[in-house]
C-alpha positions in Angstrom: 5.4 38.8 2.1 2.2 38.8 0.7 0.5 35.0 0.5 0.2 35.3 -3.2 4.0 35.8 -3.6 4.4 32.9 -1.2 2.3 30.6 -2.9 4.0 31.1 -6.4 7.2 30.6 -4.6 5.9 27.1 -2.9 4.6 26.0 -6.7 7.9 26.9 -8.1 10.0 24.8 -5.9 7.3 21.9 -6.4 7.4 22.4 -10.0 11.6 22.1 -10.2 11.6 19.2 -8.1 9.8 15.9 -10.5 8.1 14.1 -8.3 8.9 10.8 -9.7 5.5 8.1 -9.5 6.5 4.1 -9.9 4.3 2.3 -11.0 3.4 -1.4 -8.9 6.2 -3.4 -9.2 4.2 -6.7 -8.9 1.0 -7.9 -10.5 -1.2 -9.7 -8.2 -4.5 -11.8 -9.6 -6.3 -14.7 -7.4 -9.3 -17.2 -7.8 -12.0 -17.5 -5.5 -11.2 -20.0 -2.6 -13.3 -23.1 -2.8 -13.8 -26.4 -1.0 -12.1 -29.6 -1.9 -12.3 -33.1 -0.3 -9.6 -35.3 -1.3 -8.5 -38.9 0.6 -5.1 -40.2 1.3 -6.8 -43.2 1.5 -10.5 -44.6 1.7 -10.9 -44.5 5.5 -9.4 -40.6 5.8 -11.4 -37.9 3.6 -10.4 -34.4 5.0 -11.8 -31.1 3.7 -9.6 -28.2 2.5 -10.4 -24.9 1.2 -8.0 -23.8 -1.6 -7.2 -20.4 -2.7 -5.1 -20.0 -6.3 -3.2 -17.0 -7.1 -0.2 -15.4 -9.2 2.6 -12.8 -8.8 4.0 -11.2 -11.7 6.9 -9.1 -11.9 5.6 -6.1 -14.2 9.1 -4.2 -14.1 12.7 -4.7 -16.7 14.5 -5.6 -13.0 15.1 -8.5 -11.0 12.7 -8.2 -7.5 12.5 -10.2 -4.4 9.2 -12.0 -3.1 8.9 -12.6 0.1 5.7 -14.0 -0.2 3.4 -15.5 2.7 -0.3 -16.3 3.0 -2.7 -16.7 6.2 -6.1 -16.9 6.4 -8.7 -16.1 9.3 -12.2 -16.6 9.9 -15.0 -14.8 11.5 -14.6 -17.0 14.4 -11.4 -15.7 15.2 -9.3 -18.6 14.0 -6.0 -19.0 12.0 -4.8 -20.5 9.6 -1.3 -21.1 8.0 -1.4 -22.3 4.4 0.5 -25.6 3.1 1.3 -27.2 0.4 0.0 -30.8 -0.8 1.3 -31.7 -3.9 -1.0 -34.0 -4.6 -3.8 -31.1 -4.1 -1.9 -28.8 -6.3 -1.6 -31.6 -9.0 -5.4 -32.5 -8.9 -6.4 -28.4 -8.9 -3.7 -27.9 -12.0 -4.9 -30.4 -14.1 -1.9 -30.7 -16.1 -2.9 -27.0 -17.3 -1.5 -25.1 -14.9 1.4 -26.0 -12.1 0.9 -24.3 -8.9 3.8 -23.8 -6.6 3.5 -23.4 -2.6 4.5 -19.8 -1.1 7.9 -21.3 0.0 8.7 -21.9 -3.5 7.3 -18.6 -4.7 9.4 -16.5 -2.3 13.1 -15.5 -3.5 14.0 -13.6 -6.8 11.8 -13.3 -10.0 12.7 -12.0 -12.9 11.6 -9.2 -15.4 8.4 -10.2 -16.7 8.2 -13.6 -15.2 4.9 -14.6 -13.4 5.0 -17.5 -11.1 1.3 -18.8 -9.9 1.0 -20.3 -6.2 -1.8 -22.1 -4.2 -2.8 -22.1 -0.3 -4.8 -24.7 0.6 -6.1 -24.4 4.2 -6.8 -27.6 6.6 -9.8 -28.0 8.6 -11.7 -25.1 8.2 -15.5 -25.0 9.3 -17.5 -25.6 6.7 -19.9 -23.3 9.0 -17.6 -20.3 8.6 -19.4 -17.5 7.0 -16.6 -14.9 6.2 -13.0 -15.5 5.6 -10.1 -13.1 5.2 -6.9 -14.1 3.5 -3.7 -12.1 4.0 -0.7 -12.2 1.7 2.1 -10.3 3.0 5.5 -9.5 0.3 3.8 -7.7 -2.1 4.3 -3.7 -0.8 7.5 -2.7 -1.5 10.2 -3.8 0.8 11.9 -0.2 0.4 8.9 1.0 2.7 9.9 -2.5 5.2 11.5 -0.9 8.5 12.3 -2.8 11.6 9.6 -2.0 14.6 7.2 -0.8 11.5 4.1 -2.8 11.2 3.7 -4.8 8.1 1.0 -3.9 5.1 -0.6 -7.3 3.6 -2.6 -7.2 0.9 -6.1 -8.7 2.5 -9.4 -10.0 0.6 -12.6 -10.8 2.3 -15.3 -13.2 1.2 -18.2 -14.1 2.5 -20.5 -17.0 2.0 -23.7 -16.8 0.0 -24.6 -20.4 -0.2 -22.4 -23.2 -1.1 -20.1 -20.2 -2.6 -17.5 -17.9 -2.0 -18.4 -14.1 -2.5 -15.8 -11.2 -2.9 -16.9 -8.3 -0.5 -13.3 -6.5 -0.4 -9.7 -6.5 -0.9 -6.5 -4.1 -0.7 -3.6 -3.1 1.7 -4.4 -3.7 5.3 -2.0 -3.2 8.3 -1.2 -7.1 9.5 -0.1 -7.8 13.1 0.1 -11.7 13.6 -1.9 -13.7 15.9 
């Protein structure tokens, strides 16, 4: 056969089979991370860096969330997130009500957003880039046992006393 006929052929087929495009399920937005000192009480002022973000679920069905956060430094150190609620209370201000990843993770519902905070302990305050991963967010369809895990990563640097976004999207994660 001659290509010509073999291409029209090949664009026909395409052409009866829709491919079939979803949209993201999930709407994710975040804050810059910033430093915080808070005391437990006058003798024991510790530093944390605190990161704010939301989910929202952007389709008419109930999804699951299995939402996690890390966060690494140029030094080669991790960090797991945790919650404080007397952190999240301060940061939220009575505007806003931050919930930790544990309580993020689970069901949400059409059109329901649910906003989270990590707040990381005894970082260096020397640190000069910091990535944060947040794994849950591709599609769990695409999840497969052996398969490595895509989190969503964002990388600031320091420029001063401030964070600076230098880049973000999906990045294979193995854990430490």
């Amino acid at each position: 056969m001659n290509k010509a006929i073999i291409f029209s052929l090949c664009l026909i087929l395409a052409i009866s089979f829709p491919v079939i495009s979803e949209a993201s399920q999930i709407d994710f937005a975040w804050s810059t991370p910033e430093f915080l000192s808070y005391e437990n009480d006058p003798e024991d002022e510790k530093k944390y860096l605190i990161w704010c973000y939301s989910i929202k679920n952007t389709i008419d069905k109930e999804i699951t969330v299995p939402i996690s956060t890390l966060l690494t430094t140029d030094t080669k150190e991790y960090y797991k997130d945790e919650y404080i609620p007397e952190i999240a209370e301060k940061v939220s201000d009575g505007v806003e009500e931050y919930i930790s990843a544990d309580e993020m993770k689970g069901k949400l519902g059409p059109g329901v957003t649910k906003k989270g905070i990590a707040i990381f302990e005894g970082i260096d305050t020397h640190t000069k880039k910091i990535n944060i991963f947040v794994t849950g967010l591709s599609r769990p369809i695409f999840w497969k046992l052996g398969q490595v895990d895509y989190a969503y990563k964002i990388t600031y640097k320091k420029s001063g006393d401030k964070w600076k976004l230098e880049e973000h999207g999906f990045s294979k994660y193995s854990s430490p």
